[in-house]
BABADREN-747017 format. One record per residue: y, z, x of N, C-alpha, C in turn; residue in one letter. Coordinates in steps of 0.2 Angstrom, whole numbers, padded with zeros to 4 digits, always signed. Layout:
N
YZXYZXYZXA
...
% end
This chain:
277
-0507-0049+0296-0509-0044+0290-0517-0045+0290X
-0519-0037+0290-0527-0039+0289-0531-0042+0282X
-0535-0044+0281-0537-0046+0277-0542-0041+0273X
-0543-0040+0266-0544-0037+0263-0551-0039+0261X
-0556-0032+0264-0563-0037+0263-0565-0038+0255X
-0569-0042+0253-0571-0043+0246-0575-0036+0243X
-0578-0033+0247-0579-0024+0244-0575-0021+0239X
-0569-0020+0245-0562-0016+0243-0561-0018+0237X
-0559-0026+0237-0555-0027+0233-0558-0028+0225X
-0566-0028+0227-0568-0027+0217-0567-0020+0216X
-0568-0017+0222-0569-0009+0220-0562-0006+0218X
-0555-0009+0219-0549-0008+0219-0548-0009+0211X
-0550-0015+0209-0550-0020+0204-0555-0013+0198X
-0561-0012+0201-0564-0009+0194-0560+0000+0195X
-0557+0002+0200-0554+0007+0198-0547+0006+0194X
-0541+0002+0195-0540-0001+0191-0541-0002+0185X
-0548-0005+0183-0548-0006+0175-0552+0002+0174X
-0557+0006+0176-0558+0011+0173-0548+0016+0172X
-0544+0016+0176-0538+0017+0174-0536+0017+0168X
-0536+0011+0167-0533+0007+0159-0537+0009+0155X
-0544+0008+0156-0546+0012+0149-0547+0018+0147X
-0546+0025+0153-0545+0032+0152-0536+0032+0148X
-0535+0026+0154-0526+0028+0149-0525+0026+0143X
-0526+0021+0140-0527+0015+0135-0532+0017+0127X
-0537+0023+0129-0542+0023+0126-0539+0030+0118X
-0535+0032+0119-0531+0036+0115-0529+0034+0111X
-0524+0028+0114-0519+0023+0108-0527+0020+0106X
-0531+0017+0108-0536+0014+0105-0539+0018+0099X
-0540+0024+0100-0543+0028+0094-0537+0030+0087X
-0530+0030+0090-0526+0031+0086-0527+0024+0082X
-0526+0019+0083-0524+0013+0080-0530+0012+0077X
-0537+0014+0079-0542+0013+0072-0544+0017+0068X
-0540+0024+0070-0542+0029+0064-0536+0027+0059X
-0529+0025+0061-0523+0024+0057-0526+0018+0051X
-0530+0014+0054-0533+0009+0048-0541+0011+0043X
-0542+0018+0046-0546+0018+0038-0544+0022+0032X
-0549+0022+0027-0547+0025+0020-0547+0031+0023X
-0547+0034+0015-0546+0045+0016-0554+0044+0015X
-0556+0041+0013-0564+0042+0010-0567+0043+0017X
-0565+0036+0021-0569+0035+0027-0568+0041+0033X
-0561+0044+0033-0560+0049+0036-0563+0055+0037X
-0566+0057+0032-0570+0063+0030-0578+0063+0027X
-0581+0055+0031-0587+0055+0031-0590+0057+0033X
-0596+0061+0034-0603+0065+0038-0604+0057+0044X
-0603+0053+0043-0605+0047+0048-0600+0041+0049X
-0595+0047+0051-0590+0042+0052-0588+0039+0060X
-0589+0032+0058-0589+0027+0065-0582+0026+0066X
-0581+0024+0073-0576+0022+0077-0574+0017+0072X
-0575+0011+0072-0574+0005+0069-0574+0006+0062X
-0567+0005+0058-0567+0006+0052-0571+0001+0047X
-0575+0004+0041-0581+0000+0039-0575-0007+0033X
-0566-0004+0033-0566-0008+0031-0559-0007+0031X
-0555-0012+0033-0548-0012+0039-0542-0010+0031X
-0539-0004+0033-0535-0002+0028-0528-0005+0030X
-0527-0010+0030-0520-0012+0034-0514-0010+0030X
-0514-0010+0022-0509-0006+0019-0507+0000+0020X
-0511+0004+0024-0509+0010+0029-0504+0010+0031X
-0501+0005+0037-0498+0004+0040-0490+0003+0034X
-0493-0001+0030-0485-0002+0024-0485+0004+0020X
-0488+0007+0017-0488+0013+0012-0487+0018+0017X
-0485+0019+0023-0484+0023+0026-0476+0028+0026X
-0472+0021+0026-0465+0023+0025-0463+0023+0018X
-0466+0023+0014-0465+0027+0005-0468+0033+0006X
-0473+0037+0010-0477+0041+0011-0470+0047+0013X
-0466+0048+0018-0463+0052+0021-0456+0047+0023X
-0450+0049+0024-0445+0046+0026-0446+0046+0036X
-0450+0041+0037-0452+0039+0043-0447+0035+0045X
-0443+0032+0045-0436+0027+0047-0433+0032+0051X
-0432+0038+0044-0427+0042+0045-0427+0047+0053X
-0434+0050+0051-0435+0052+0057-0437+0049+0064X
-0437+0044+0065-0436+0039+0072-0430+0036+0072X
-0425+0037+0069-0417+0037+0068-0414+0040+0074X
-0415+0049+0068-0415+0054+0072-0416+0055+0079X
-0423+0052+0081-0425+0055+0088-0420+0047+0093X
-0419+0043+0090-0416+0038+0093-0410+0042+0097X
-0406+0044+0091-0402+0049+0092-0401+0054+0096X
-0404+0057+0096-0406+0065+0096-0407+0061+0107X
-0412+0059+0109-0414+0056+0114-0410+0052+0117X
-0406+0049+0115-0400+0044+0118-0396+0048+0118X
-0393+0052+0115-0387+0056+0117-0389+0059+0121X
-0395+0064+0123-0397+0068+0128-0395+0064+0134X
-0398+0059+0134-0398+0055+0140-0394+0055+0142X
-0389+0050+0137-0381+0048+0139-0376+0054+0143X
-0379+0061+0138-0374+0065+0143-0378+0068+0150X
-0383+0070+0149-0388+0072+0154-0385+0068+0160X
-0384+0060+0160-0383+0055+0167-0377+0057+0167X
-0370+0056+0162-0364+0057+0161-0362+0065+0167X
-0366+0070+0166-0365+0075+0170-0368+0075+0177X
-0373+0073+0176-0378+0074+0181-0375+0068+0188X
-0373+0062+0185-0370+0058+0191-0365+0061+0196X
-0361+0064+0195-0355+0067+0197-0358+0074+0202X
-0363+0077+0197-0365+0086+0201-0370+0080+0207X
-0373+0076+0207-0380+0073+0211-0373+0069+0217X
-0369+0067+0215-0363+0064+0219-0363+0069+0225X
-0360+0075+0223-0356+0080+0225-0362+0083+0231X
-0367+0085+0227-0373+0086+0231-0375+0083+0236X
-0373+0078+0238-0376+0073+0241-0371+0069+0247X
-0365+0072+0246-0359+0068+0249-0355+0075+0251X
-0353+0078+0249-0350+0084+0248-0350+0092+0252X
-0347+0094+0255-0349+0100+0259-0344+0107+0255X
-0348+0109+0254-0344+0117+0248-0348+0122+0249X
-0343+0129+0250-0347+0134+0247-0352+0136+0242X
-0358+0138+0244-0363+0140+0237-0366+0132+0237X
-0367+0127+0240-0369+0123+0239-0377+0124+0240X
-0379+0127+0245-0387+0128+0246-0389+0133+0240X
-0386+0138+0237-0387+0141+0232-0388+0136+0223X
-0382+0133+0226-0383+0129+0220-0389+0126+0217X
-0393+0123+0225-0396+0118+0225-0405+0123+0222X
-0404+0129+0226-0407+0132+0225-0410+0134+0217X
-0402+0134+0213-0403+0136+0204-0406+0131+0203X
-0403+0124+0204-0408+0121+0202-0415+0117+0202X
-0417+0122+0207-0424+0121+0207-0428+0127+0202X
-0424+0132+0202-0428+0139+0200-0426+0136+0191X
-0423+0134+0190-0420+0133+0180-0425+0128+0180X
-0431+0125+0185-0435+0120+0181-0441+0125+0179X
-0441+0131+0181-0446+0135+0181-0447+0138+0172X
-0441+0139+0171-0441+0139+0163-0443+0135+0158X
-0449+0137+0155-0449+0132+0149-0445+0131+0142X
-0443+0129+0138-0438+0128+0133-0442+0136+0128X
-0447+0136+0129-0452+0139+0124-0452+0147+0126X
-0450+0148+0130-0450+0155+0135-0442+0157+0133X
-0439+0155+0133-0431+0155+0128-0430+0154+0122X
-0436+0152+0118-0433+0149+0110-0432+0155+0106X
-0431+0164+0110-0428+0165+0102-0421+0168+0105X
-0418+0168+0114-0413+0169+0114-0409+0161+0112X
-0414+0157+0114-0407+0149+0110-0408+0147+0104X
-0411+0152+0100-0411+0150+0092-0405+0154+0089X
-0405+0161+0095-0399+0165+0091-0391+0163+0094X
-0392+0160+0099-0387+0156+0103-0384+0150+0097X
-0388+0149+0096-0387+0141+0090-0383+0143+0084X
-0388+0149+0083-0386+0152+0076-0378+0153+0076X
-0377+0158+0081-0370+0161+0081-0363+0154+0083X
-0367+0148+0087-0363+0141+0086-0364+0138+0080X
-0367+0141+0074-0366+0137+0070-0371+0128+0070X
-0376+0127+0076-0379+0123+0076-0385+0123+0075X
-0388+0125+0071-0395+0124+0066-0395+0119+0062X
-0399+0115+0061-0399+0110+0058-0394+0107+0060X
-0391+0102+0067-0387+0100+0068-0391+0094+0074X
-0391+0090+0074-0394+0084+0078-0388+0085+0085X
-0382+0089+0085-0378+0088+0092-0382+0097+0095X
-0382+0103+0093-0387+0106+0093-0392+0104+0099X
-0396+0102+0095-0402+0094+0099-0399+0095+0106X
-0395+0088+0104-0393+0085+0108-0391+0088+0116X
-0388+0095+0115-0384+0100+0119-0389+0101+0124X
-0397+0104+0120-0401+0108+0124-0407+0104+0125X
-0407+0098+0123-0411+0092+0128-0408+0090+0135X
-0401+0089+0135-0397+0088+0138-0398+0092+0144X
-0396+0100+0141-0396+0103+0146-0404+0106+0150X
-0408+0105+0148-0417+0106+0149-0418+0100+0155X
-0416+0094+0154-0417+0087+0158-0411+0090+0163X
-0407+0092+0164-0401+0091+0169-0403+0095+0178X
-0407+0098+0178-0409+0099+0183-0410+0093+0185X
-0417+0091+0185-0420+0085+0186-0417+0079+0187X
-0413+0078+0181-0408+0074+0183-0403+0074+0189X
-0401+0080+0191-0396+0082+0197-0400+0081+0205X
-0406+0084+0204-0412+0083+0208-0412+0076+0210X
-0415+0070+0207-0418+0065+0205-0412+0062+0210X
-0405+0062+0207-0399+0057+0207-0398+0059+0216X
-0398+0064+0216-0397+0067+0223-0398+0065+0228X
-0407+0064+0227-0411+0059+0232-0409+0052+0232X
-0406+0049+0226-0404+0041+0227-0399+0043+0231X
-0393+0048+0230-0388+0045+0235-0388+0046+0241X
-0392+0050+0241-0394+0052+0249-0399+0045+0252X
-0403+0042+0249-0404+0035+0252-0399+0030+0253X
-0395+0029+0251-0389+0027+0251-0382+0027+0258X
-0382+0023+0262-0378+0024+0269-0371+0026+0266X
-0369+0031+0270-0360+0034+0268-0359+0029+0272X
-0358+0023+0279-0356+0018+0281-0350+0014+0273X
-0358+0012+0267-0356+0008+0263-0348+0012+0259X
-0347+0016+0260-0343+0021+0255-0336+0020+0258X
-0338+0023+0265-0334+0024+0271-0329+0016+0271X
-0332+0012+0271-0329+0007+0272-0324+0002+0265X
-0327+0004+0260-0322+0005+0253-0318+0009+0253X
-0318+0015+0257-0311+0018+0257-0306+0016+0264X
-0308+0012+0269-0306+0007+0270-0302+0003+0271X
-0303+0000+0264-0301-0005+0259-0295-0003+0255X
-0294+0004+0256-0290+0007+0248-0293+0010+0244X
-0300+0013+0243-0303+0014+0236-0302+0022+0239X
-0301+0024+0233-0302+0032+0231-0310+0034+0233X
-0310+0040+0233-0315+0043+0232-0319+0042+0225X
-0317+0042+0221-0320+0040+0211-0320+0032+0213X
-0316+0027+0215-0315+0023+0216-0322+0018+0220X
-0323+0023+0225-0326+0021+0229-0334+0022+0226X
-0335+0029+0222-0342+0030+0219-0342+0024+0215X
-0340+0021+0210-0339+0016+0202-0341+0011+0205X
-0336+0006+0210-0336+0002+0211-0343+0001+0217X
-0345+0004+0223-0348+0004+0229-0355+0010+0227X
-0354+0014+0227-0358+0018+0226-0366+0018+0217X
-0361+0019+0214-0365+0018+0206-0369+0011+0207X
-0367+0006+0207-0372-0001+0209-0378-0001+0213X
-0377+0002+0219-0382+0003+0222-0387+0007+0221X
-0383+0013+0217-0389+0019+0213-0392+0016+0208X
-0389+0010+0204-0391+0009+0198-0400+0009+0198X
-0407+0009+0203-0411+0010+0202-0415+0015+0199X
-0411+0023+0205-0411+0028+0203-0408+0030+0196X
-0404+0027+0194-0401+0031+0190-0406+0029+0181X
-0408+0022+0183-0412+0019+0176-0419+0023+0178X
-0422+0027+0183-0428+0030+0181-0427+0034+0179X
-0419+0040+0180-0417+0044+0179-0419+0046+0171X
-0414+0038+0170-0415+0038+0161-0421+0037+0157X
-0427+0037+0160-0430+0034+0156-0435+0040+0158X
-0434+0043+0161-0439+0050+0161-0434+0057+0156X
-0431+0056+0157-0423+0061+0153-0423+0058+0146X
-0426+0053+0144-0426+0049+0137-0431+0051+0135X
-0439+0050+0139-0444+0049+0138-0445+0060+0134X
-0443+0064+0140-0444+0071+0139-0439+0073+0134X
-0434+0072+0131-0430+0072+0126-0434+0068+0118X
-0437+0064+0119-0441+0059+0115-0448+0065+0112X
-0450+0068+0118-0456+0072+0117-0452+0078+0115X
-0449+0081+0115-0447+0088+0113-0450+0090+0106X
-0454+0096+0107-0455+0099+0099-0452+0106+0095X
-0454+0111+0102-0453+0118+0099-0447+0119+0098X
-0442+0117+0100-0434+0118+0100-0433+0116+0094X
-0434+0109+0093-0432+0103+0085-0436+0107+0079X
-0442+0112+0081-0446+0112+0074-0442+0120+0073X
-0439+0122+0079-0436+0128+0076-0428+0130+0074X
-0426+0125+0076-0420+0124+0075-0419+0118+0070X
-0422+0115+0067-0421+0110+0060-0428+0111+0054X
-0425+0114+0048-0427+0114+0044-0424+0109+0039X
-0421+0108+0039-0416+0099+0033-0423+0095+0034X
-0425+0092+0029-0429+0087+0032-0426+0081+0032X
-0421+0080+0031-0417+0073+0033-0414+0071+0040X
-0414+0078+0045-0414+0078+0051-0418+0077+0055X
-0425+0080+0054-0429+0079+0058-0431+0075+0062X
-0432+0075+0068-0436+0070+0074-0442+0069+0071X
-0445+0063+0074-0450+0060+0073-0457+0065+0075X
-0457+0069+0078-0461+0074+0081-0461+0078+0079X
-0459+0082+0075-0458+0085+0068-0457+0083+0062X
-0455+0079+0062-0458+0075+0053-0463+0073+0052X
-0467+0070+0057-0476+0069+0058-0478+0074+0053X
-0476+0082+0054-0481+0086+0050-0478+0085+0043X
-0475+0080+0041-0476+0078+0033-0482+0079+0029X
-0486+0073+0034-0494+0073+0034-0497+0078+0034X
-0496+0083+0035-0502+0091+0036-0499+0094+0030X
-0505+0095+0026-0506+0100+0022-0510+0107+0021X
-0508+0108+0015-0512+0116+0017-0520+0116+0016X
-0523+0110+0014-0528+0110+0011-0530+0102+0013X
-0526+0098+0015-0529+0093+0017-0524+0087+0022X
-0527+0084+0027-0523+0080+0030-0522+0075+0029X
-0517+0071+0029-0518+0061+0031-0518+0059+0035X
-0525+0058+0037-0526+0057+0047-0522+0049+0046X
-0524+0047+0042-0522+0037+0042-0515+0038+0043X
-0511+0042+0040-0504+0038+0038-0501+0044+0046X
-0504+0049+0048-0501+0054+0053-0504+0049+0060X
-0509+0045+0060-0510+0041+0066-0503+0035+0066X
-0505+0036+0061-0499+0027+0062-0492+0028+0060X
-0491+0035+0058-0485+0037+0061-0483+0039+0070X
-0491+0042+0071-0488+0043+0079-0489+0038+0084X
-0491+0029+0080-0489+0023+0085-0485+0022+0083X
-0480+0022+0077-0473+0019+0076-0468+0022+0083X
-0470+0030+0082-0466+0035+0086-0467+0032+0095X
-0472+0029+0096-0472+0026+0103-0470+0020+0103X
-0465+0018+0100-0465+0009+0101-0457+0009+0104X
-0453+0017+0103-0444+0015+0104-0445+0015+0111X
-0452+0021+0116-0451+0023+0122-0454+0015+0127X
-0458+0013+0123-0462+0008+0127-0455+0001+0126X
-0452+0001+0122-0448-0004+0121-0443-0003+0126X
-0440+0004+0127-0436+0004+0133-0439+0004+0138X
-0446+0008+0142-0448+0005+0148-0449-0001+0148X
-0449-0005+0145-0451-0012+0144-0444-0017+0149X
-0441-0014+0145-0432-0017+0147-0432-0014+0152X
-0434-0010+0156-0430-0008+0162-0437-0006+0166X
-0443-0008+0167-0447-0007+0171-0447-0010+0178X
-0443-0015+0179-0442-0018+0183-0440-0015+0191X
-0435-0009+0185-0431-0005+0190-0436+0002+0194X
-0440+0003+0189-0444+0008+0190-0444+0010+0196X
-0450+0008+0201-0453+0007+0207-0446+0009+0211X
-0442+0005+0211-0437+0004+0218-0433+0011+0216X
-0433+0012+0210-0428+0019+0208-0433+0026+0214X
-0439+0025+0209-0441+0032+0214-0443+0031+0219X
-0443+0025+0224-0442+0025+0232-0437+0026+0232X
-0431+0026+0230-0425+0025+0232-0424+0034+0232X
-0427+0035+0227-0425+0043+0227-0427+0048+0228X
-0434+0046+0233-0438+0049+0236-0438+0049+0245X
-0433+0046+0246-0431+0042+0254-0430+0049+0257X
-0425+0053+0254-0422+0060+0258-0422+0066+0252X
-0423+0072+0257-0423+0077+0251-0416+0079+0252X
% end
């Protein structure tokens, strides 16, 4: 293996750390505007550094607005998207991938073209869609058309995992006796399991970010997602930047707490799922 000259490797090293601070440097500004007063907020010279750490910000924050309530909901709202988006998606990404059917290139086809639509480009025939279901202000609602926005991709994503995947291993469970279902569950889902946790956690993550749908289809404020009841804080005449910043790090801590648990898998998922198209 060649050796890497000492050039390279500071110069690796300082592009690296300019990385992290381009990335990093947002939640840095979030996290020190969320600690000062209102006074310091709307100063003619107002500094980075608050002249004096408001850290009751952070505890007066959830008496401010029902902030529990709405990172409940998005728990919700984003977990069940998930749950079902994979629930579906494993099966159609199976079938694409193992499978030979009429309309099959077609199919693969819609699914490329349904990424072209943005939720936002549809929101007044799926408002009227919801309405005539009865699902306005309803977290399943939500849940239906997160589900269905991430499912391409999902079907995409899963697809390339099982296409990395040798039919040898399949082939030879059945074999053994295993069914076709038998042989996916047992032989097949295990070895996907890379794919399938980057699946989720990108499908979690854009379920988690959703806005224009949520803010248009939930007026209750008891339902609201967390990206929608942020605008607690915005008034007509004045804002709370303190308690709207440090509501929007509480809002990043359920996503980093799940990439956190499953990062591991990250890497090997999307090689895995990039091996074959």
């Amino acid at each position: 293996m060649k050796k890497r000259k000492p050039g390279a490797t500071a110069a690796l090293y300082i592009f690296v750390f300019v990385v992290c601070i381009v990335t990093l440097y947002p939640y840095f500004v979030t996290f020190v505007t969320a600690a000062k007063d209102t006074s310091e907020m709307y100063a003619a010279n107002m500094t980075v550094f608050p002249k004096v750490w408001e850290w009751s910000n952070f505890v007066d924050l959830w008496s401010k607005a029902p902030v529990l309530r709405y990172l409940t909901n998005s728990v919700i709202i984003a977990g069940g998207a998930t749950a079902l988006a994979i629930l579906c998606g494993v099966p159609a990404a199976y079938a694409m991938a193992r499978m030979r059917f009429k309309g099959k290139t077609f199919f693969l086809g819609a699914v490329i073209v349904s990424q072209m639509f943005a939720p936002v480009v549809l929101l007044v025939g799926i408002y009227k869609l919801m309405v005539d279901m009865h699902l306005t202000n309803n977290l399943m609602g939500l849940i239906l058309l997160d589900a269905a926005f991430n499912q391409a991709f999902a079907i995409w994503l899963l697809r390339g995992t099982f296409l990395s995947i040798s039919p040898e291993m399949e082939q030879a469970a059945k074999i053994d006796g295993c069914g076709t279902v038998r042989a996916m569950t047992r032989v097949l889902l295990p070895m996907a399991a890379p794919g399938i946790v980057t699946t989720l956690i990108f499908v979690f993550i854009n379920a988690w970010n959703e806005y224009p749908i949520a803010l248009t289809l939930i007026s209750n404020d008891v339902l609201k997602p967390i990206t929608v009841g942020i605008n607690t804080f915005y008034g007509y005449n004045f804002i709370q930047w303190q308690y709207l910043f440090a509501a929007s790090l509480f809002a990043t801590v359920p996503v980093i707490i799940l990439f956190l648990c499953i990062e591991k898998h990250l890497v090997s998922g999307l090689t895995s799922g990039g091996v074959k198209g």
